[in-house]
C-alpha positions as CSV (number, residue, x, y, z in Angstrom):
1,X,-44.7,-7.6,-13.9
2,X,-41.6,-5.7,-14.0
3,X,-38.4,-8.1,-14.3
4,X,-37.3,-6.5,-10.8
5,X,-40.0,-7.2,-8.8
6,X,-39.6,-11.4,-8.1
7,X,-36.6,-9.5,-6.0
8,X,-38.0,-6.6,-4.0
9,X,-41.7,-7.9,-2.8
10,X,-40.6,-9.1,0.4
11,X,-38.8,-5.7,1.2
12,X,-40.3,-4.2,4.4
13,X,-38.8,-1.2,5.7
14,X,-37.7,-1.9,9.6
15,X,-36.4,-5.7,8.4
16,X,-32.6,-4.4,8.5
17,X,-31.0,-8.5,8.5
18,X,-32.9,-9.0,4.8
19,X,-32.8,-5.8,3.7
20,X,-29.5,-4.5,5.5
21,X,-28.0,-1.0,4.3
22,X,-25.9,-0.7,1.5
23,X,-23.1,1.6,2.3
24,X,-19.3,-0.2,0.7
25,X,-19.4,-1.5,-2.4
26,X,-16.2,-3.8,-3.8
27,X,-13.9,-4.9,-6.7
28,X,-12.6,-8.2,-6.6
29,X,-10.0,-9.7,-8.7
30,X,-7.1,-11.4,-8.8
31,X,-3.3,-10.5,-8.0
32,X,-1.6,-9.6,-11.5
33,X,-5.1,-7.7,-12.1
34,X,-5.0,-6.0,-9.4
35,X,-1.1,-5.2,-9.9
36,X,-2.2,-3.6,-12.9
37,X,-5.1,-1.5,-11.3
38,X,-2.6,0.0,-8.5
39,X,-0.3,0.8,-11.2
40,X,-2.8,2.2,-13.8
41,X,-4.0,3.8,-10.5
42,X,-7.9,3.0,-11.6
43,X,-10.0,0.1,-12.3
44,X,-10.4,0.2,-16.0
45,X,-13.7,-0.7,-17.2
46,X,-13.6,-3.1,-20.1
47,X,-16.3,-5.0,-22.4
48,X,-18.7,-7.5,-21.2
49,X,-17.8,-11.2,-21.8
50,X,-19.9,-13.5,-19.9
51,X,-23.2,-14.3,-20.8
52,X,-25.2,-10.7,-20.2
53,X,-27.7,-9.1,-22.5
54,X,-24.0,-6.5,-22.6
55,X,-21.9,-8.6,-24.4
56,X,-23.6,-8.3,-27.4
57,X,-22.4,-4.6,-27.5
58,X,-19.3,-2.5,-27.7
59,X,-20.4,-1.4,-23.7
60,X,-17.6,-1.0,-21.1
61,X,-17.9,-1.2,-17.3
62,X,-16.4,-1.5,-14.3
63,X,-17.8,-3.8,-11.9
64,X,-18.5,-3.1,-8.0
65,X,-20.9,-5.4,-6.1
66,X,-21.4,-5.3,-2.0
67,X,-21.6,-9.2,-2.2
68,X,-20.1,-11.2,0.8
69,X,-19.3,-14.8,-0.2
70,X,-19.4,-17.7,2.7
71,X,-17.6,-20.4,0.2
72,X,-14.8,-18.4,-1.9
73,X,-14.9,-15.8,-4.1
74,X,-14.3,-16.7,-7.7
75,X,-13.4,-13.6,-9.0
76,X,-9.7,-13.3,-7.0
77,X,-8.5,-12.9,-3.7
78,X,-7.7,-8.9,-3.7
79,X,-11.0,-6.6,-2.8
80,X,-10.9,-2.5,-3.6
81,X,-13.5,-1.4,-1.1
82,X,-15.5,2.2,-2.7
83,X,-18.3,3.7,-0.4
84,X,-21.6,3.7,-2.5
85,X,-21.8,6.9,-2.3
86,X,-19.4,7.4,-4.6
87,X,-21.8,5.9,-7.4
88,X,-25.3,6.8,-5.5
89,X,-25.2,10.1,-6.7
90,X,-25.5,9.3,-10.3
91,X,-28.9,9.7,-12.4
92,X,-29.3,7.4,-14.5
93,X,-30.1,3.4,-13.3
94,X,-30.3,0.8,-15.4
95,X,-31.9,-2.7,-14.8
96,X,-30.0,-4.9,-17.3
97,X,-30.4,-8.7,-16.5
98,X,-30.8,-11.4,-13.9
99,X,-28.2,-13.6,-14.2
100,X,-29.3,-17.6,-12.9
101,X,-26.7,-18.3,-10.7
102,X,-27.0,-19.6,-7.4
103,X,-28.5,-17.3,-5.6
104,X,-29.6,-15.3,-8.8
105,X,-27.4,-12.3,-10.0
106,X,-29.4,-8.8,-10.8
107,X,-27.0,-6.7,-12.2
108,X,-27.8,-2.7,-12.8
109,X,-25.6,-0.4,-15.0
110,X,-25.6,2.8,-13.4
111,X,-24.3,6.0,-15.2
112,X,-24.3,9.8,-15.7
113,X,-25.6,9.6,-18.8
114,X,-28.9,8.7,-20.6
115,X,-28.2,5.5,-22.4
116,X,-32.2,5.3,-23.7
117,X,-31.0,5.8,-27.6
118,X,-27.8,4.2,-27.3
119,X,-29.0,1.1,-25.1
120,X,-32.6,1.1,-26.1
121,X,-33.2,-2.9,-24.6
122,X,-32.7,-1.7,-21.5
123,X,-34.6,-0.4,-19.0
124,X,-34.6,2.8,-16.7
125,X,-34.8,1.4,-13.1
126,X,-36.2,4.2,-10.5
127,X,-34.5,2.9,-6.8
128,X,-37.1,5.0,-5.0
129,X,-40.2,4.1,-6.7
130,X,-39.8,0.9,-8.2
131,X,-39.9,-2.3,-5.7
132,X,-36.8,-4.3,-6.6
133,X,-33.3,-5.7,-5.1
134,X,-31.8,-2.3,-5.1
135,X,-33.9,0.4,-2.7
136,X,-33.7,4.4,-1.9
137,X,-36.1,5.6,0.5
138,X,-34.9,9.3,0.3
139,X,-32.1,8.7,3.6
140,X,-30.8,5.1,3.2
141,X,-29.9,2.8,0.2
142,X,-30.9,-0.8,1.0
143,X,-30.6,-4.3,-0.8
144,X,-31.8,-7.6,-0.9
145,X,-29.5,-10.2,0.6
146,X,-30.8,-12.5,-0.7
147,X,-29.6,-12.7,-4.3
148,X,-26.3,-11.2,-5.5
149,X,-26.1,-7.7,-6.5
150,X,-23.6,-6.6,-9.6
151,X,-23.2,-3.2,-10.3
152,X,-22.0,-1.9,-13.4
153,X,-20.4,1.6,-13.5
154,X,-20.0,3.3,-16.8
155,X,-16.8,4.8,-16.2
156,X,-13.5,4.0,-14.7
157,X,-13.2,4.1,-10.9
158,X,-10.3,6.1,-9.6
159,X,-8.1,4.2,-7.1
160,X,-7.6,7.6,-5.3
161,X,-11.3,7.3,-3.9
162,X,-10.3,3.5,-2.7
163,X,-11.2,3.1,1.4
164,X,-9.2,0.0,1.6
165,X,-7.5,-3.1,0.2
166,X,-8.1,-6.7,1.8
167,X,-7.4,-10.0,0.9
168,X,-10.5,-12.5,0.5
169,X,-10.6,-16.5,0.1
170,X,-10.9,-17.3,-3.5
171,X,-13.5,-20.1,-4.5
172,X,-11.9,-23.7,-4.5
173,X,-13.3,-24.6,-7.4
174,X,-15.3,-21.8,-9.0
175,X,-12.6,-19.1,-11.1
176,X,-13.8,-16.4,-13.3
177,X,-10.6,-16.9,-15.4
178,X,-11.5,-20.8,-16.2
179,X,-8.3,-21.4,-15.2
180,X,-7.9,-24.7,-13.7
181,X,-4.4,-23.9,-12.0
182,X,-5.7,-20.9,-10.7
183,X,-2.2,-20.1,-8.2
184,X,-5.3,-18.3,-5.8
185,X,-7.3,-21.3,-5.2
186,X,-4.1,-23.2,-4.4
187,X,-1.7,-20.8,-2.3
188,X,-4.3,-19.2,-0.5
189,X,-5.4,-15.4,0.1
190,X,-2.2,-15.0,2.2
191,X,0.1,-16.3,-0.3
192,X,-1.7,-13.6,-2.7
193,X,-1.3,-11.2,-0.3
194,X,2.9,-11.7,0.2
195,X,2.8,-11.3,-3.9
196,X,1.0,-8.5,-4.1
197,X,2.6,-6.0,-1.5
198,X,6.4,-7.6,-2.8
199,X,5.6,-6.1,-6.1
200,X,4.3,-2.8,-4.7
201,X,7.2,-2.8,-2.7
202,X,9.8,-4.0,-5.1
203,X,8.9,-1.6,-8.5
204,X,7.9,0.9,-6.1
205,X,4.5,1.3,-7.0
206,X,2.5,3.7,-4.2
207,X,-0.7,5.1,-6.3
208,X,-2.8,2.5,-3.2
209,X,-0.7,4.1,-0.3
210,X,-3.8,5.2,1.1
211,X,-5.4,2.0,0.8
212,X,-3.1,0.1,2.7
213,X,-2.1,2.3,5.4
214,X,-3.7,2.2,9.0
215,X,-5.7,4.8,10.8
216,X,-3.0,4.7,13.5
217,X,-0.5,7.3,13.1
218,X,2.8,6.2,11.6
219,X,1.6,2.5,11.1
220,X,0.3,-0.2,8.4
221,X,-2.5,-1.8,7.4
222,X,-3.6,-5.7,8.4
223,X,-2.7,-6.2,4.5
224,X,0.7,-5.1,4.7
225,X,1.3,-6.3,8.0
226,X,0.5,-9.7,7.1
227,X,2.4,-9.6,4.2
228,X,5.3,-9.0,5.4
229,X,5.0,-11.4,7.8
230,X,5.2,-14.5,5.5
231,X,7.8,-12.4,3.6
232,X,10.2,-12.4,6.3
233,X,9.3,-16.0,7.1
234,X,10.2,-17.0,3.4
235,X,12.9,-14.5,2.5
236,X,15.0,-13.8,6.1
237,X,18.4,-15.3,5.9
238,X,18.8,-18.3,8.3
239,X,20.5,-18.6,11.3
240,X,24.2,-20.1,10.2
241,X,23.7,-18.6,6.4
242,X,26.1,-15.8,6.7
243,X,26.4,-14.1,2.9
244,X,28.8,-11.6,2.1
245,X,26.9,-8.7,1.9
246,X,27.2,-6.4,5.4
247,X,26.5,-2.8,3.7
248,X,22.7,-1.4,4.8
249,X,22.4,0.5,1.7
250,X,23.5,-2.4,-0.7
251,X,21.7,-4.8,1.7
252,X,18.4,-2.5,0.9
253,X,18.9,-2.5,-2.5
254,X,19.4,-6.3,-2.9
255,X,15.7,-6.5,-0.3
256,X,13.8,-4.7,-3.0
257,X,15.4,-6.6,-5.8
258,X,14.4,-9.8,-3.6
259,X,10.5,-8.4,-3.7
260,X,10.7,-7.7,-6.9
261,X,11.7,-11.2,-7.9
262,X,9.0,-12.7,-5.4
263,X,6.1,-10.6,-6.4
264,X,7.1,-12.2,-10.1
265,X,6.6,-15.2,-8.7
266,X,10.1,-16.2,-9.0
267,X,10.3,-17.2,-5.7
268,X,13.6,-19.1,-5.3
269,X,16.0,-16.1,-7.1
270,X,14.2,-13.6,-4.3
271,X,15.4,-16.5,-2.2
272,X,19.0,-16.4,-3.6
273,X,19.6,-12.8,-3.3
274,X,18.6,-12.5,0.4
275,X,21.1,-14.9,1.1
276,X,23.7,-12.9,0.1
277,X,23.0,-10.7,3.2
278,X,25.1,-11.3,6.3
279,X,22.1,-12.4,8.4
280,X,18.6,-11.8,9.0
281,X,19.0,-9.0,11.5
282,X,20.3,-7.2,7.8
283,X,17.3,-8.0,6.0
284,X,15.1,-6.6,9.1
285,X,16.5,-3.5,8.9
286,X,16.4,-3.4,5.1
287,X,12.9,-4.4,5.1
288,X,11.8,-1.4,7.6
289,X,13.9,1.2,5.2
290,X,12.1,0.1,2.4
291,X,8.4,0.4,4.1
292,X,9.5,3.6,5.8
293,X,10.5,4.8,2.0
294,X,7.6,3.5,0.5
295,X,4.5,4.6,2.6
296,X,6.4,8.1,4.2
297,X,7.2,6.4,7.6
298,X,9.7,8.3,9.4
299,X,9.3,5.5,12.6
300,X,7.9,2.4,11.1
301,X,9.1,-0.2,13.1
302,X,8.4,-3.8,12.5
């Protein structure tokens, strides 16, 4: 028996809630990583670490998986969605391993190229012929729920084909990073979410623009507008603080010094500098110049 096939025997071709169609794939990770991806302006693929067949090679990937996790996700709170087509198209599938985790992991590299010589332990994987988790049947690609999927793409993935950027609840006990203090299983996907858009915001970085923007004309994304949400909760000048600073422009510059402080995660010197504006109706407008600035909205309002 082919490794694969414990995972597609119970495929039948009209059962759409076990077999459901596989059409967005993500990247999850956490905040500083996925800083650096919006920055770099691609997900980077990088070596294998964990306890794969892979990690015995020199082999870089990126990783993409269409898993949905009930409890928490333990690789981060910040999910780059892709559609699968993006990756369908390519010719070469690779089954690599089946991972025992609960529910099992089967993992595929896929690839433009022919690894047989340079990967020779692993083995070509046909998705229309052979009868495991991952199915083509000529129109749709389908999958089995019922274990997790992890894709491995030989390449870097280029944030301009990104469809969106959403924040997810990271596992309360499960990390990827083994870090114990992990600031995502203790603040929240919310908390992530403020960080993440005050350091887009405050070093100006726009390569996910597109990501985060709304289909509504002139408007934001849920991301974004949550974000700033808990930003303006945290960082907006009290009633009765009264701070010296009255000028719009130097009010604007002091904002985006704030976010770029807070999405350091020094939180109480972001706190400090906003309080040197004379009052929060200052740091409103401020705020709205900056996002008008940043995502090219001439009417943003907030």
């Amino acid at each position: 028996m082919a490794p694969w096939e414990p995972f597609g025997s119970s495929f039948k071709a009209e059962d759409d809630l076990n077999w459901p169609v596989l059409s967005q794939v993500y990247h999850t990770t956490h905040r500083l990583s996925a800083t650096r991806i919006i920055e770099d302006g691609r997900v980077k693929r990088g070596l294998v670490y964990d306890e794969s067949e892979l990690n015995k090679t020199r082999t870089t990937v990126s990783w993409v998986s269409p898993n949905h996790w009930r409890d928490g996700y333990r690789y981060g709170s910040v999910r780059f969605g892709f559609n699968w087509s993006l990756f369908a198209d390519q010719s070469h599938f690779y089954w690599v391993e089946c991972i025992e985790y609960s529910p099992p992991a089967c993992r595929f590299l896929i690839t433009e190229r022919d690894l047989s010589s340079e990967l020779p332990a692993l083995t070509r994987y046909d998705p229309m012929s052979h009868l495991g988790p991952l199915l083509f049947d000529g129109v749709d690609w389908r999958r089995n729920r019922a274990i997790a999927l992890e894709l491995m793409i030989d390449d870097d993935i280029a944030l301009s084909h990104c469809t969106g950027i959403d924040l997810v609840t990271h596992h309360p006990q499960q990390c990827n990073e083994r870090n114990p203090n992990c600031p995502e299983r203790r603040n929240g996907e919310h908390d992530t979410g403020a960080r993440l858009v005050a350091a887009l915001l405050g070093r100006e970085l726009t390569n996910a623009n597109h990501c985060l923007k709304s289909d509504e004309p002139e408007s934001i994304g849920l991301t974004v507008q949550g974000a700033l949400g808990l930003l303006s909760l945290k960082l907006r000048p009290k009633d009765g603080e009264k701070g010296v600073i009255s000028d719009i422009d130097h009010a604007q510059a002091i904002v985006t010094a704030a976010f770029n402080q807070y999405g350091s995660d020094h939180i109480e010197s972001a706190k400090t500098l906003c309080r040197t504006l004379q009052d929060g109706a200052l740091f409103d407008e401020a705020m709205k110049r900056i996002v008008r600035r940043h995502f090219h909205l001439p009417h943003f309002n907030f």
